[in-house]
C-alpha positions in Angstrom: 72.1 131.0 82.3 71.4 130.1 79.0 66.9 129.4 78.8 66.3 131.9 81.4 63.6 134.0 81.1 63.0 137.5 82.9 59.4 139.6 82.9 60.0 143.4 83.7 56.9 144.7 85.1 58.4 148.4 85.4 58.5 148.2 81.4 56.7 151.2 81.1 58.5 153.4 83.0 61.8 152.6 81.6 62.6 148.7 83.1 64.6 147.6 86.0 66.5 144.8 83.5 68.9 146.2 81.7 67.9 143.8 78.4 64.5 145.3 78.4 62.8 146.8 75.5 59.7 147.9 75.9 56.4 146.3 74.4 59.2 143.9 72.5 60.4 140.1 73.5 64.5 139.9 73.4 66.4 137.7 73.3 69.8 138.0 74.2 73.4 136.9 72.6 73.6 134.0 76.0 69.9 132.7 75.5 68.1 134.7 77.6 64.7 136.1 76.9 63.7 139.7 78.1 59.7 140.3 78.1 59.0 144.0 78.2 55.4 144.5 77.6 54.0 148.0 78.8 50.3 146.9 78.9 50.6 144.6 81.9 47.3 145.9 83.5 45.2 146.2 80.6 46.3 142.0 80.2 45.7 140.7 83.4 41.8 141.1 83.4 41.2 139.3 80.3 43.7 136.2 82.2 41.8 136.4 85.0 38.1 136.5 83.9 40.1 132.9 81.8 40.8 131.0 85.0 38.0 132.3 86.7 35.5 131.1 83.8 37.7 127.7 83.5 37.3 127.4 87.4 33.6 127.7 87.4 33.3 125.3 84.0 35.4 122.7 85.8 32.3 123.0 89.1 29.9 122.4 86.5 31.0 119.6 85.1 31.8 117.9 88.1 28.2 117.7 88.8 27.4 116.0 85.6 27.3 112.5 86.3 26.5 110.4 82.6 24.8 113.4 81.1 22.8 114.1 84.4 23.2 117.2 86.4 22.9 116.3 89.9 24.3 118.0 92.8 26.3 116.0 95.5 26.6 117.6 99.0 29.1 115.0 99.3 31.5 116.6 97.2 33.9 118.8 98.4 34.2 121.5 96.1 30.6 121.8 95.4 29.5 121.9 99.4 32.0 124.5 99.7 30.3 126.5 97.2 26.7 126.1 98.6 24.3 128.2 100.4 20.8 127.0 99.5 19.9 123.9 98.1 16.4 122.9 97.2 15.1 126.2 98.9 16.3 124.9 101.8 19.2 127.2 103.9 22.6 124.9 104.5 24.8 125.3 107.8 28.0 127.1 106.8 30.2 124.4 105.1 33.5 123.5 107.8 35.9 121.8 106.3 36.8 118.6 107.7 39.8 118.4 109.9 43.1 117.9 108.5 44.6 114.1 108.5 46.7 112.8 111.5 50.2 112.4 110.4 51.3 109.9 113.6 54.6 110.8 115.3 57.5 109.6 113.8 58.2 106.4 116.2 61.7 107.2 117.2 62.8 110.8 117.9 64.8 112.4 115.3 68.3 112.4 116.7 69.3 115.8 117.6 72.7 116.6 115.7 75.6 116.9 117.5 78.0 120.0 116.6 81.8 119.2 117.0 83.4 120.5 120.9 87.1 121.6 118.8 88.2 122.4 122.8 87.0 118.5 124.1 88.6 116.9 120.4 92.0 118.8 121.2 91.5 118.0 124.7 91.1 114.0 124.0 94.2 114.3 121.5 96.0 115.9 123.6 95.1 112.7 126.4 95.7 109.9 124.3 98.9 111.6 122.9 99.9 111.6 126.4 99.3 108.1 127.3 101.1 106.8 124.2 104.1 108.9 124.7 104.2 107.5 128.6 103.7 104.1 127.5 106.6 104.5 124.9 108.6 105.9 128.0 107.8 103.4 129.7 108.7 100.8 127.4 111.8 102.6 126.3 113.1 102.5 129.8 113.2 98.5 129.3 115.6 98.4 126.3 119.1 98.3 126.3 120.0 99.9 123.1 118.2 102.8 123.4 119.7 103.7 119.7 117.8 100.2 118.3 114.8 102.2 120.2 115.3 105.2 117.8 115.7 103.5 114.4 112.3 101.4 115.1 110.5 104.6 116.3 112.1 106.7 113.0 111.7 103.5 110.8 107.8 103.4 111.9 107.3 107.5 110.9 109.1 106.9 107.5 107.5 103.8 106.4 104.0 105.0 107.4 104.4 108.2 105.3 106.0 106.8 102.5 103.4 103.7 102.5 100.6 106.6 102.6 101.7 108.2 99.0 101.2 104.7 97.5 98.3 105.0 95.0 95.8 103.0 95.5 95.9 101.2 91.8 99.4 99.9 93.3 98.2 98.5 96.4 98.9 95.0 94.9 102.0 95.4 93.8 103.0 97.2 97.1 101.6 94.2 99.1 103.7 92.4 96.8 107.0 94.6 97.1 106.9 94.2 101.0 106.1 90.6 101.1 109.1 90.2 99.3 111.2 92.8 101.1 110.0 90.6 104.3 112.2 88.3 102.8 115.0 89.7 105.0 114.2 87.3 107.3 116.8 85.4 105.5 119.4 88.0 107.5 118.3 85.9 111.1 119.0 82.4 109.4 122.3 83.7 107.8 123.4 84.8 111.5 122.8 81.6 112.9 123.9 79.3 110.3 126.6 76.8 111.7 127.6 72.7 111.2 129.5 72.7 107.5 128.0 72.1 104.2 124.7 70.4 106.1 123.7 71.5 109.4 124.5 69.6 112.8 122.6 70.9 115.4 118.8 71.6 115.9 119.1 75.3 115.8 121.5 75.2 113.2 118.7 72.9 110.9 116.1 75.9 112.0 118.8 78.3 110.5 119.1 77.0 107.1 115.4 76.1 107.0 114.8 80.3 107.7 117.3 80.8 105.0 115.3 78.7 102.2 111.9 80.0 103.0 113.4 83.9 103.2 114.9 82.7 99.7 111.3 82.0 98.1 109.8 84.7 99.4 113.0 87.2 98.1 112.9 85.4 95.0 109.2 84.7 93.9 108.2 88.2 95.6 110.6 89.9 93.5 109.2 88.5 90.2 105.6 88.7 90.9 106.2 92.3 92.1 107.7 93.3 88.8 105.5 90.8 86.7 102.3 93.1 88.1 103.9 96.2 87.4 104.7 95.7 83.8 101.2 95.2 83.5 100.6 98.6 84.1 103.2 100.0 81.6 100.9 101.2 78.5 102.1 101.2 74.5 103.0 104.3 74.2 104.7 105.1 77.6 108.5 106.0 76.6 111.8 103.5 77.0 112.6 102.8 80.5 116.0 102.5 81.8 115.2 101.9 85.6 117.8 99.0 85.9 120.5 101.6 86.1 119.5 102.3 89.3 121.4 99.0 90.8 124.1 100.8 89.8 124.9 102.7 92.8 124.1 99.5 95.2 126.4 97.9 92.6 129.3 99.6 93.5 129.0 100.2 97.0 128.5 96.5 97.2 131.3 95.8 95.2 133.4 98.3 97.0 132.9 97.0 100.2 133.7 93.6 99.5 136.7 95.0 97.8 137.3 96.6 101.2 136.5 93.2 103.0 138.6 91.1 100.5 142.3 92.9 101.8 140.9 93.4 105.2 140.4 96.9 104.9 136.5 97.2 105.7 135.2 98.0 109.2 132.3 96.9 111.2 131.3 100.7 111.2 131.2 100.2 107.2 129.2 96.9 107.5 126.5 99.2 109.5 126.9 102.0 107.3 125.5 99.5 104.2 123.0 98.0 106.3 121.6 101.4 106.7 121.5 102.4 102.8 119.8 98.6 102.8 117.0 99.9 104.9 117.2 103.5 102.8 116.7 101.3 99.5 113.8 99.8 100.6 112.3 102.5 101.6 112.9 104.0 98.6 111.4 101.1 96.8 107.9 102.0 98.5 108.2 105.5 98.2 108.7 105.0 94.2 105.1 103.9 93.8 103.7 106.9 94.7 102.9 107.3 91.2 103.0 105.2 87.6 105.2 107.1 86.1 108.3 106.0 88.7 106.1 102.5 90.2 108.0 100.1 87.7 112.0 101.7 89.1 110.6 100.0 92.7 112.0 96.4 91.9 115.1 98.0 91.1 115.5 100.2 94.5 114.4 97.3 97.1 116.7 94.8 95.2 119.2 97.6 95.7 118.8 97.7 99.3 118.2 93.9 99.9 121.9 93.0 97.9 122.9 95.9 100.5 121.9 93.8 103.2 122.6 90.7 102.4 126.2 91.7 101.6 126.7 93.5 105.0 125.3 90.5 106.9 128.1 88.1 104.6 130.4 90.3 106.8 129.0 89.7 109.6 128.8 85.9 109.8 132.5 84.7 110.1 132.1 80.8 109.5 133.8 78.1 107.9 134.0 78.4 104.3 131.9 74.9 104.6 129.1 76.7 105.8 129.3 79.4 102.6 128.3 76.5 100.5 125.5 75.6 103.1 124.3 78.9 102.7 124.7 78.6 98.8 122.8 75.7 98.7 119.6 76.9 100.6 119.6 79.9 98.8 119.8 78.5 95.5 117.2 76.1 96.4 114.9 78.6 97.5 115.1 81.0 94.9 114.7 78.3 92.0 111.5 77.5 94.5 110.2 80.7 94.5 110.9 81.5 90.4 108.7 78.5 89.7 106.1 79.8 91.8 105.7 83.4 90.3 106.0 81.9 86.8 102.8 79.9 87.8 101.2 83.2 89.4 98.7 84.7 87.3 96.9 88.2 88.7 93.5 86.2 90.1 96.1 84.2 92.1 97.9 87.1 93.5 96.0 87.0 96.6 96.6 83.1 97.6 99.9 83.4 96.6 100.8 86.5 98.6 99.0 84.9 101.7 101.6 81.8 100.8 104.3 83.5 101.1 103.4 85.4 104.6 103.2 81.6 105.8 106.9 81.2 104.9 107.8 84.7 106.6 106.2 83.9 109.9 107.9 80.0 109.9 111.3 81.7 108.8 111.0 84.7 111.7 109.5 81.4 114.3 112.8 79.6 113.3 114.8 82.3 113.9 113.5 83.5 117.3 113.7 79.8 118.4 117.2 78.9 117.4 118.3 81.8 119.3 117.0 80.7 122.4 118.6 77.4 121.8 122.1 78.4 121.0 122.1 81.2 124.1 122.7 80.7 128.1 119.3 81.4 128.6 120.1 82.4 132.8 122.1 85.7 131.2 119.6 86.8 129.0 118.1 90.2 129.9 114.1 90.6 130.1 114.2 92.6 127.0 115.9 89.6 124.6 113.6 87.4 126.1 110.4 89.4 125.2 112.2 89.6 121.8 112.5 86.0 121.6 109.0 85.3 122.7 107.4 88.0 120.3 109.1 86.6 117.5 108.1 83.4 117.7 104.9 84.6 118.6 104.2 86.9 115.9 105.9 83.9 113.5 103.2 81.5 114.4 99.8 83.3 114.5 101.2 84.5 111.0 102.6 81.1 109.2 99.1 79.1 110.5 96.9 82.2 109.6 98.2 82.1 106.2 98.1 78.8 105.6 94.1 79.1 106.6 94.2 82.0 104.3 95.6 80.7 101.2 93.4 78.0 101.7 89.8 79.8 101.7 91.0 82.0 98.6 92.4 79.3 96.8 89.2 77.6 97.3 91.0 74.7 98.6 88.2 75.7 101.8 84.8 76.5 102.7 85.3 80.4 102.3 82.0 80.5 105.2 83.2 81.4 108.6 83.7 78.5 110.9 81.6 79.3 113.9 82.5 76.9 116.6 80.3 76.9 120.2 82.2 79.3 122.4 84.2 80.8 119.8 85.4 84.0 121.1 86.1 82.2 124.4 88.0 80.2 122.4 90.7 82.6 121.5 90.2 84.7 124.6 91.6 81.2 126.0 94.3 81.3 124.1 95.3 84.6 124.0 95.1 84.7 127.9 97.5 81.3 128.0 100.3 83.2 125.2 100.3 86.1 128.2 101.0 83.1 130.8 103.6 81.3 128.5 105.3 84.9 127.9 105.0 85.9 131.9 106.5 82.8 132.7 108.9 82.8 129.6 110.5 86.2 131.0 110.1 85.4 134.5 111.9 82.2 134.4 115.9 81.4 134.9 115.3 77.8 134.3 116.0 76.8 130.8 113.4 74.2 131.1 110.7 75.8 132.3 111.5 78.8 129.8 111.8 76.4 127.0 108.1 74.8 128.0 106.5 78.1 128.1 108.6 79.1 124.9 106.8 76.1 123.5 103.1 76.6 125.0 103.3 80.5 123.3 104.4 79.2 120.1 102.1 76.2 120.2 99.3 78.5 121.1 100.1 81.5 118.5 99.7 79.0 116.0 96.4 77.5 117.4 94.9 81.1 117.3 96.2 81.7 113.4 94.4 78.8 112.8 90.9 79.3 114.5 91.0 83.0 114.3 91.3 83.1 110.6 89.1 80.0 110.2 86.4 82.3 111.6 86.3 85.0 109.5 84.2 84.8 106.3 85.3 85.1 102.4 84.3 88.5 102.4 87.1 89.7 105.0 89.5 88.0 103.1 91.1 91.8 102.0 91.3 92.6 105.2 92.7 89.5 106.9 95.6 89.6 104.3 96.7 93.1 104.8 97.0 91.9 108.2 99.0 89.2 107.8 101.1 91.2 105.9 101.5 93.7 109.4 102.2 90.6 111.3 104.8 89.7 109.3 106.5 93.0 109.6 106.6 93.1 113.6 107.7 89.7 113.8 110.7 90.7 111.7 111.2 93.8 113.9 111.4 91.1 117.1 114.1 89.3 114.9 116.0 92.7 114.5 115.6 93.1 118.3 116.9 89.5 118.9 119.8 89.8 116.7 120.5 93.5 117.5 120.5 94.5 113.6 119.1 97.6 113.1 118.1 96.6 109.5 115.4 94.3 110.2 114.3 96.9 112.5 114.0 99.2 109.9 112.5 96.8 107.6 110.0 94.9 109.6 109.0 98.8 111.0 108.2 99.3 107.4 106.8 96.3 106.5 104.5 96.4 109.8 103.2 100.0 109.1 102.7 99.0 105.4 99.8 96.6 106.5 98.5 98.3 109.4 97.4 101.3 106.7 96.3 98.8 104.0 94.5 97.1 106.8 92.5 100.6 108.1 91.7 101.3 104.4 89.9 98.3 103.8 88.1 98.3 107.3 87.3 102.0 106.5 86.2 100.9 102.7 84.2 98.2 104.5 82.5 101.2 107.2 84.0 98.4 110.2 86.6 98.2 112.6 89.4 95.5 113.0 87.9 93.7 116.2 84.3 93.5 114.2 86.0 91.8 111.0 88.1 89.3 113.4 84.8 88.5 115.8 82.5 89.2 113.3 82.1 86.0 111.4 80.7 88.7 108.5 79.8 86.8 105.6 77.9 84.0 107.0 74.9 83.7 104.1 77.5 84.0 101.5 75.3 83.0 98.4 71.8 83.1 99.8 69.1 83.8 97.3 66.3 87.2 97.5 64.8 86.9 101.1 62.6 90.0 100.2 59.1 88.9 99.2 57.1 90.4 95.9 60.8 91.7 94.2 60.9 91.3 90.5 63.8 91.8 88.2 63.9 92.9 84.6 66.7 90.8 82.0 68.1 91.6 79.0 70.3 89.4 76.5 73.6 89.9 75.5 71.9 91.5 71.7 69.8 94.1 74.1 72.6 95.1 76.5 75.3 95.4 73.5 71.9 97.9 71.9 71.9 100.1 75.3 75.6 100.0 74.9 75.8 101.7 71.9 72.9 104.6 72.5 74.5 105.4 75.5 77.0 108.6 75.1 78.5 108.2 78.6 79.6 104.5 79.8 81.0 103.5 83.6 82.0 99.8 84.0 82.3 98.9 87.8 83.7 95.2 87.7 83.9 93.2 91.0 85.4 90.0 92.0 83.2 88.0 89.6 85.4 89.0 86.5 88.2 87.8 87.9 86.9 84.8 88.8 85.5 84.4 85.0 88.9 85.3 83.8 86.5 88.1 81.8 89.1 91.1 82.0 90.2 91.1 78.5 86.7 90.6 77.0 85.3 93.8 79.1 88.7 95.5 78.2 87.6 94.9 74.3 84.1 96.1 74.7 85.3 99.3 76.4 88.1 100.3 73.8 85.3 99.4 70.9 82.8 102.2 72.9 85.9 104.1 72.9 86.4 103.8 69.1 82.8 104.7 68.7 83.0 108.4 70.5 81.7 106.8 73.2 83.1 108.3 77.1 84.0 105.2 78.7 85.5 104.9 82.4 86.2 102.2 85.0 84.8 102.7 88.4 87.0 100.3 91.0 85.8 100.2 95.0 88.8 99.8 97.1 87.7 96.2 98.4 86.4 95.0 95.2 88.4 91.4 95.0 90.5 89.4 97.2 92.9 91.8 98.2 94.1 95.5 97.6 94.0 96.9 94.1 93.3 93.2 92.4 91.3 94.7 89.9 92.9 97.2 89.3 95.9 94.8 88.4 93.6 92.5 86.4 92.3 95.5 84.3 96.5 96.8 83.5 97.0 92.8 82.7 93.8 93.4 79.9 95.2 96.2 78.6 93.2 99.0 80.1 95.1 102.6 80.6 95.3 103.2 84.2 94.5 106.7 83.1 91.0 105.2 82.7 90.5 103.5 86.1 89.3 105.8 88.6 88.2 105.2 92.0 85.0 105.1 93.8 84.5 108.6 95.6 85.7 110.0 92.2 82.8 108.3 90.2 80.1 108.9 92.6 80.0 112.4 92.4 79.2 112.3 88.8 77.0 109.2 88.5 73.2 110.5 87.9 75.1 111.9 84.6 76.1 108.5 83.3 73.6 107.1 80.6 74.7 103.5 81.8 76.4 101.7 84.4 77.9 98.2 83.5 78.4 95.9 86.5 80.5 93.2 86.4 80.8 90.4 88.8 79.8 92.7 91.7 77.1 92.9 94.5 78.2 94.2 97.8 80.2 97.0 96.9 76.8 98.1 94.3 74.4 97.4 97.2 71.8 100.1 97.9 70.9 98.9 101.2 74.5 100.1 102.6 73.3 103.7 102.4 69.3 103.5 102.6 68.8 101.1 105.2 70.8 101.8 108.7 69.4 98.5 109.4 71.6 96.6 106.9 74.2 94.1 107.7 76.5 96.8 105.5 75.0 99.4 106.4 77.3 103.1 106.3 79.7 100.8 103.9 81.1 103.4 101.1 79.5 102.0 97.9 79.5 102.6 94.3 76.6 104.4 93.7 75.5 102.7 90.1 71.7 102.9 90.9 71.9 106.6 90.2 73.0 106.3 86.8 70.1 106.7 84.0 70.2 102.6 83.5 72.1 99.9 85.0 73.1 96.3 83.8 74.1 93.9 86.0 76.2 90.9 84.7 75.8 88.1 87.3 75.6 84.0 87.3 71.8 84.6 89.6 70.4 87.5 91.9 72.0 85.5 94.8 73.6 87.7 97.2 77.3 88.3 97.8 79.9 87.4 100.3 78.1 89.5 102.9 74.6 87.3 102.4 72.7 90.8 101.9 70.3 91.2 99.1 70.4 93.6 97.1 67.8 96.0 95.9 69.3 97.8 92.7 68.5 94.7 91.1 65.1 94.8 91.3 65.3 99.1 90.3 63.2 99.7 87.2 66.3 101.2 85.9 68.0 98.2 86.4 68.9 95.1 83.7 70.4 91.8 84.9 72.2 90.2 82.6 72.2 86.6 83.8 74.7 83.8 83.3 78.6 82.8 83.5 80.6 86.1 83.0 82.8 84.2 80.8 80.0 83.5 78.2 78.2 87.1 78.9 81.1 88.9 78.3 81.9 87.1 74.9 78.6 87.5 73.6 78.6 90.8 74.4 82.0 91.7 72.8 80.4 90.2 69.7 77.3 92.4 70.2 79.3 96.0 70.2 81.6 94.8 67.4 78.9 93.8 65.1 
């Protein structure tokens, strides 16, 4: 490579480089020098009678202590070098002993080299348990078909929901939040009385109906209102809206069909599948940008699919049509209202807002069709179906509600840690298990209805504690999985109602959060039982704990100077700028960099924010190419090159302590490595710690500036300070 230097001591006798000239210094076209002198020998005496003369210079100066030459046995070097001092003959000089290095305290653990034979082995076990318990199960259902389409619906929706980039993981939470919508299907089913309902279950029908109708409506908008933020200036016309053409006309010609009596229940199935299909395809379209924004238009597709096969289905009075107007209408004028007030550092409270509607429209559901049915003929398999549903409906309407609270601020976002608290929901949990053994085990109505009641009363009970006791800081996680719930409780109302599209859709909906939910555990380094019992998050705010730390500042003038002598710029923002609402002034100090032949990119962590791909929404929203957002692992591999590093608004997901102290309440998390980078600044309101109540030492790294004070005003002045 190019500075390399090579010394051919064979010069004489012809070199062994193949640059070498002899008793001449090349060098060469790729910037390598080639020294050929032939006089090696003849060279090294004079260097070595050099250091030998600067060694014995450096002895005798060592003994001359303010102009007086005195001779310290004491020394080292010079008792080494004596024999005979003041005619007197000195003992051989022994060094003293080396120092003691003490044993490390704990043993150094002895690595552990993979078994391949045990791994396949243990696969191979737990494969076979799962595939037994699935028997098992599968023995117990009645439709063995319905048993299929979840299975199949499960495989497709997990590896569609797996090519989702992870920039979209908003707008996919989004997309199946308002797919989960279909819930409306259950209330339609049930709907009964005339142009008001008349009977309890048929008030819990049209009440399903107008929450499914806010969620189909406001999910809808928000979904495409975050995806248009991602669409860039220059990106070519888009014409994805002629993709409800083909759900267009099959809709169209099967009400045609139904209209002169012509359509079968065989058709009505067949477009209840391609409803399923379109939703699916919905999801798989945001496996990149270029095709994320035709999603809207696929799962509209496959919901007007379903809703028109379940029209079908219902045979009512034409009273009841107007009902079901009615509900509808009010619920989607409902849920427009909402998504026009839904701005992106809402998205998270909003989308936990709408999972409370989806789990009150599924508990509806599951309950009105234990009301309206002989319960003493019911099989054990509709009866778990019942029970699961309203279940699954509870925990995830009362969880939401907790949830929407803490990130709307409307609650303490500190984990409430009652006495007893995991005994608490083990309590609960193990009383749902009574209320569904006694549920399925029952032939009296009564005593089916009371144990119906104790599950659903306790589901929501647990919502409530459970998600009351995890800290702000699992927020991401906890919303995924609400997002799962809602999902298998529409899968129960598929198995209750023996429609084979909410199977499909709550399977895909379901698997949807159960992988959103492993990615944030894994970004977090936890698992999911550690983030429910965890109470993580519990010194949310505390200030430096560490004793003698001392941090460096800079003003806005000084950071906007650094700014512009750096060549190579990464910003990392965190959930402070969205809070601050500071997206569009870091979005103009990055494009002015840009302008000034400046390399400039955004570093996003995958659980930076309140939910999944926030920021990366909030930076579209400013303006930012997507094309400059990258993610975490592909940052750190490049860092130490990075003049500076510009944190925004974040602290865990920075923290130095996840990797160098195993100790740490974060410790093994996956970080952003900033404090690699040749400087850092750090834009924060104080040096208090984050969500997670762990301090953090890059701040007090002597690379390391904190720019202290709101990021609203920070970020302003330091717009002003490139553009000046």
């Amino acid at each position: 490579p190019e500075g390399s230097v090579t010394v051919d001591l064979a010069a004489s006798t012809g070199g062994n480089v193949a640059t070498t000239k002899v008793d001449e210094i090349v060098r060469t076209a790729n910037g390598v020098t080639s020294i050929g002198h032939s006089n090696f020998p003849g060279q090294m005496g004079n260097v070595a009678s050099e250091l030998f003369g600067g060694n014995v210079t450096k002895l005798l100066l060592s003994m001359d202590y303010d102009g007086k030459f005195e001779i310290n046995e004491e020394d080292e070097a010079v008792r080494s070098m004596l024999v005979v001092h003041n005619g007197k003959k000195l003992e051989p000089y022994v060094p003293p002993p080396p120092p003691v290095v003490e044993a490390a305290s704990e043993d150094k653990e002895e690595e552990i080299l993979p078994d391949p034979q045990k791994d396949a082995l243990n696969q191979a076990l737990v494969g076979t348990g799962l595939i037994g318990t699935a028997v098992g199960v599968g023995t117990k259902v009645p439709d063995v078909g319905m048993l299929a389409t979840f299975a199949l619906s499960v495989w497709v929706g997990s590896d569609a929901v797996k090519g989702v980039a992870h920039a979209l993981h908003s707008p996919l939470m989004s997309i199946t939040n308002a797919i989960s919508g279909m819930t409306i299907v259950g209330g339609m089913l049930q709907l009964g009385g005339g142009i008001v309902p008349h009977t309890i279950p048929q008030v819990l029908a049209t009440t399903a109906v107008g929450l499914s109708a806010v969620n189909l409506s406001g999910g809808f908008l928000v979904t495409k209102k975050m995806l248009d933020m991602f669409r860039r200036p220059d990106d070519p016309p888009e014409y994805f809206h002629y993709y409800m053409i083909p759900p267009a006309a099959a809709v169209g010609s099967f009400g045609v069909l139904a209209a002169t009596g012509t359509a079968s229940p065989a058709l009505a199935s067949t477009l209840a599948l391609g409803s399923g299909l379109g939703c699916v395809a919905g999801i798989s379209q945001m496996s990149n940008q270029a095709t994320s924004r035709s999603a809207v238009f696929a799962g509209l597709g496959g919901v007007g699919m379903g809703l028109a096969s379940t029209l079908y289905m219902m045979n009512v009075p034409p009273s009841v049509y107007v009902q079901l107007g009615l509900a509808s209408a009010a619920g989607a004028v409902a849920g427009q209202q909402i998504a026009e007030r839904v701005g992106p550092t809402q998205l998270p409270q909003a989308v936990a807002g709408f999972h409370s509607l989806v789990g009150l429209a599924a508990a509806s559901t599951a309950i009105g069709d234990f009301m309206t049915h002989d319960f003493s003929k019911l099989d054990g398999f509709h009866a778990s179906s019942i029970y699961a549903g309203a279940w699954m409906g509870g925990i995830t309407a009362t969880g939401s509600v907790i949830a929407f609270g803490k990130l709307a601020e409307m609650m303490d976002s500190k984990p409430l840690q009652l006495p007893g608290r995991d005994a608490i929901n083990a309590g609960m949990i193990a009383t749902s298990a009574l209320g569904a053994a006694g549920f399925v085990g029952s032939s009296s109505p009564t005593t089916a209805g009371a144990a119906l009641a104790t599950g659903t009363v306790m589901s929501g009970a647990l919502g409530l504690h459970m998600t009351a006791s995890i800290g702000g800081a699992d927020m991401p996680v906890v919303i995924t999985l609400l997002n799962s719930y809602s999902g298998w409780a529409l899968c129960a109302e598929g198995f209750i109602l023996n429609q084979p599209l909410l199977t499909v859709v709550g399977a895909l909906i379901g698997s949807s959060g159960a992988f959103l939910t492993k990615i944030m555990c894994d970004g977090m380094n936890r698992s999911l039982a550690n983030v429910i019992l965890g109470g993580f998050g519990t010194e949310s705010g505390a200030v430096q704990t560490a004793e003698g730390l001392v941090h460096t500042e800079v003003n806005v003038d000084e950071a906007g100077a650094l700014l512009k002598d750096a060549q190579k710029i990464c910003i990392v923002p965190g959930y402070g700028l969205a809070v601050a609402q500071a997206q569009n002034d870091i979005a103009h100090v990055a494009n002015a960099l840009r302008e000034q032949g400046k390399e400039v990119k955004f570093a996003v962590h995958p659980v930076a924010g309140r939910m999944p791909g926030q920021l990366n929404v909030l930076l579209a929203e400013a303006g930012v190419p997507y094309d400059m957002v990258f993610e975490m692992e592909e940052v750190n591999e490049d860092m130490d090159e990075y003049d500076v590093v510009l944190v925004v608004g974040a602290n865990d997901t920075v923290n130095s302590s996840a990797v160098d102290d195993p100790k740490s309440a974060i410790a093994g998390m996956p970080v952003i490595e900033v404090w690699k980078a040749k400087h850092v600044i750090v834009m924060k309101r104080s040096v208090a710690s984050g969500y997670a109540g762990v301090d953090n030492p890059v701040f007090y790294n002597e690379n390391t500036d904190m720019l202290l004070g709101s990021a609203s005003e920070t970020s302003q002045g330091l717009r002003n300070a490139i553009s000046t």
